[in-house]
N, C-alpha and C positions, 0 to 999 in steps of 0.2 A: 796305832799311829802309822805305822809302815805300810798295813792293810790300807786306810783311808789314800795316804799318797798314792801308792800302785794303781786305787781305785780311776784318783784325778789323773794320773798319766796315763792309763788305760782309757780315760774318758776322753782327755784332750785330744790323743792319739788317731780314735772312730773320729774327732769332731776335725783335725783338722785331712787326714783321708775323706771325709764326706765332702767337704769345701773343695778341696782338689776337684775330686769325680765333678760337682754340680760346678765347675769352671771350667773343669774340659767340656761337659755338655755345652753351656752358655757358649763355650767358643766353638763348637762344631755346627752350634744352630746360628750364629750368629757370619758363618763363613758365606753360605748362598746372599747376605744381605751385603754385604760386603764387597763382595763377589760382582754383584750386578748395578752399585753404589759408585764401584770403579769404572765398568763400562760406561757407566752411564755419561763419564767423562770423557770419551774418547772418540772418533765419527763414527759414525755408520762402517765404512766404509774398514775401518780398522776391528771391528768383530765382528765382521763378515770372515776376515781373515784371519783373525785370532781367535775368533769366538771369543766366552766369558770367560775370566779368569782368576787370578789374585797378581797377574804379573800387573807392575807399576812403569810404567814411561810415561816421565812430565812431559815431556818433547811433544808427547800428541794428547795430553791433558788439557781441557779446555772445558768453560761451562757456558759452550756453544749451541750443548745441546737443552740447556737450561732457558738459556734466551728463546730460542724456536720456541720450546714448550709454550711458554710466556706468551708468545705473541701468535698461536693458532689458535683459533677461536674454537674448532671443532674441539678439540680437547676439554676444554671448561664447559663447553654447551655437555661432554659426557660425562663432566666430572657434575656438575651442578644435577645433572639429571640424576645419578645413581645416589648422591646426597638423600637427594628430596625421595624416592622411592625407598629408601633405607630407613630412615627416619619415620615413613607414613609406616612401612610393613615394620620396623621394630615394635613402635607403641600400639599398632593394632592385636599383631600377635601375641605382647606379652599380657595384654589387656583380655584378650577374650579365651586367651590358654590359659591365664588365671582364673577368669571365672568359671571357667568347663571343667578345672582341675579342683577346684572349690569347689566344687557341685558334686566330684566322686568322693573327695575326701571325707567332707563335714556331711553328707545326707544319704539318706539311706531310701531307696526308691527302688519300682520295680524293675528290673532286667539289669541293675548297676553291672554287676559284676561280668555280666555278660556283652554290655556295652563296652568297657574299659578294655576286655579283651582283643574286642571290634578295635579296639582304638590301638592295643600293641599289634595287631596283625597290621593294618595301615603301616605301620611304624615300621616293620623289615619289609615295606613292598617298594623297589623302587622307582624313581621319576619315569622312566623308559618305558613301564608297563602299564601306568596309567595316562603317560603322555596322549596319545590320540583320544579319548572319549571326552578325557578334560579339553583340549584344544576344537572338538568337536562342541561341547559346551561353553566354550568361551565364543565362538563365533554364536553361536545360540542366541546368547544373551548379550551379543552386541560390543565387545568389548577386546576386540581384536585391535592390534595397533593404538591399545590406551596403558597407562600406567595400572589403572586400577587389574587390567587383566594379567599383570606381572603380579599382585599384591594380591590379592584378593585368596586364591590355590591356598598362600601359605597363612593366611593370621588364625589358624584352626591347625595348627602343624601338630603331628601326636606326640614328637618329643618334648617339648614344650608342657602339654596338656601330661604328659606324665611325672615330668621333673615336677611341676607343682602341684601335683598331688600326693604325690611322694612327701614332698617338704610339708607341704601341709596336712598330713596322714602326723605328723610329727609335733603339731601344736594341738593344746586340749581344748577338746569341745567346752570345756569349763567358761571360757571365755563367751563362749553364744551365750551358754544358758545363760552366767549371770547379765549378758547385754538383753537377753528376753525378759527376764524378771524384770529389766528397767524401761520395758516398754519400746526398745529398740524394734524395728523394723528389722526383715533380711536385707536389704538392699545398703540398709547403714549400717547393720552389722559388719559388711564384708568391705566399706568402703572406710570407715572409721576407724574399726576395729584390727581386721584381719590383714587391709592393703599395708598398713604400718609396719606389722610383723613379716611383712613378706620382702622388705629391703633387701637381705642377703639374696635372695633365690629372685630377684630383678636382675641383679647386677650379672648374677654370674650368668642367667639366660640371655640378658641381655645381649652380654656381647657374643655370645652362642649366635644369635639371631640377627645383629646387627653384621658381624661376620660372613656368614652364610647368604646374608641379601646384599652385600657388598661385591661380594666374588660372583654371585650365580649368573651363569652365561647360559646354558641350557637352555631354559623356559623364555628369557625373556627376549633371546635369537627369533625363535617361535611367533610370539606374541606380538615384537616389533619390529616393524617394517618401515618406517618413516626415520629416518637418518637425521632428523633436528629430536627426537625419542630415543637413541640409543642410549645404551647406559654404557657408563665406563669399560669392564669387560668385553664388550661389543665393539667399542670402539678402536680398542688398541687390538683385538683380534681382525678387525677389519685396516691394521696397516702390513697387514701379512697377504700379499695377492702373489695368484703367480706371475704378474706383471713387473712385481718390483717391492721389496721390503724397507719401509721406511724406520730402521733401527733409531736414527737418531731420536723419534718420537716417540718412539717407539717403550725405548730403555727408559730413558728421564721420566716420562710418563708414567712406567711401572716404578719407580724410586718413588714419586710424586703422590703414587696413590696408597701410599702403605701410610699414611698423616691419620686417617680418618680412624684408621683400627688403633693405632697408635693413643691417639684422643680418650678413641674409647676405651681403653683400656685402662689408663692414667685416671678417668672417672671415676670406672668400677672396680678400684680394685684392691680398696680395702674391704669391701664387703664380697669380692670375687671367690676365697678359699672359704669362707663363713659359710657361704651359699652353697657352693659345691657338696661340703662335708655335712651341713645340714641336711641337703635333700638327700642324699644318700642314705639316712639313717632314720628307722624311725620309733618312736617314742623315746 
């Protein structure tokens, strides 16, 4: 009896130490949001001079800079843009990374293994060293200053093409065969069958990928050049001149564009740690 209590007080003990630690974390990652949540209420002109902070004065709190937001049209022409190229590069990517990552896991063909290799070495090379021959092919084929040449580099991305092959290295060929014996096709095998079991490992790519095409400034600096085409990133980096820094559009703007990650998240994210711990492991 006394063994089983010490057990429970020993248990509650870790359990309520572990809640502590993962609420100091929560509250140390949640201080930069905070942080620039407060600015965002203040002018321009006062975190110039303060910079960002956690200090509070109502006196020059306002949501003055909310209004601007609101009523610049350039801001929504970039928030609407980076929407729409998110959305097109999310579902293409997870769509043709699942099917290439279907293709290493479930079949056995010749140079497999030597491909997939091709596919982890792509995977450590980064953006900066294949930047120019890709940028020299995207003028090639026509598609400089369009959406699709922001999109197109990534819906073949090797992380993606590994995490689900990974996960799906983890589900049994058992399921084809008996969909062969009943006359199934490949093509409805993998869209009937296999798209269904692959729920966890969308969600948690998903917002991998949605994430990743929401922030990317690099490539698509590159690519576009017509100022009604810039995407969000772009935008709010181009209120930084040496001319003159337009903080108040600046801040609110950056508070304004964290909605979208936010969304996505709240979608996926009972299936988010499911997907994760899946693809990680396999059989």
């Amino acid at each position: 009896m006394n063994k089983s209590l010490k057990k429970k007080s020993q248990f509650s003990l870790s359990s309520v130490a572990m809640h502590l630690v993962l609420i100091i974390m929560a509250i140390i990652t949640l201080i930069p949001f905070v942080s620039i949540f407060l600015a965002s209420l203040r002018p321009g002109t006062e975190i110039m001079r303060q910079g960002i902070g956690l200090n509070i004065d109502i006196s020059n709190m306002s949501l003055y800079n909310y209004k601007y937001l609101f009523t610049d049209e350039r801001y929504f022409t970039w928030y609407f843009n980076s929407v729409f190229v998110t959305l097109i590069q999310m579902v293409l990517t997870l769509f043709v990374s699942a099917f290439v990552g279907y293709g290493f896991a479930m079949y056995n063909f010749k140079f497999k293994n030597t491909l997939f290799i091709c596919v982890l070495i792509v995977m450590m090379v980064p953006l900066e060293i294949i930047m120019l021959p890709l940028y020299q092919l995207t003028i090639k084929l026509g598609l400089i200053n369009s959406y699709w040449g922001v999109i197109l580099p990534s819906i073949a991305a090797p992380l993606p093409i590994f995490f689900f092959r990974q996960y799906l290295s983890g589900i049994s060929k058992d399921f084809l065969d008996a969909a062969r014996v009943d006359g199934c096709h490949e093509y409805r095998i993998f869209f009937n069958i296999i798209l269904p079991l692959m729920k966890p490992s969308f969600a948690a790519m998903g917002i991998f990928v949605g994430m990743s095409s929401w922030n990317n400034y690099l490539w698509p600096i590159i690519v576009l050049n017509d100022k009604n085409k810039l995407t969000l990133p772009i935008g709010l980096g181009s209120l930084l001149t040496p001319y003159g820094n337009n903080y108040d559009l600046l801040i609110s703007g950056a508070v304004f564009s964290v909605i979208p990650i936010i969304i996505l998240f709240l979608l996926f994210q009972k299936n988010f740690i499911a997907g994760l711990t899946a693809g990680g492991v396999k059989g």
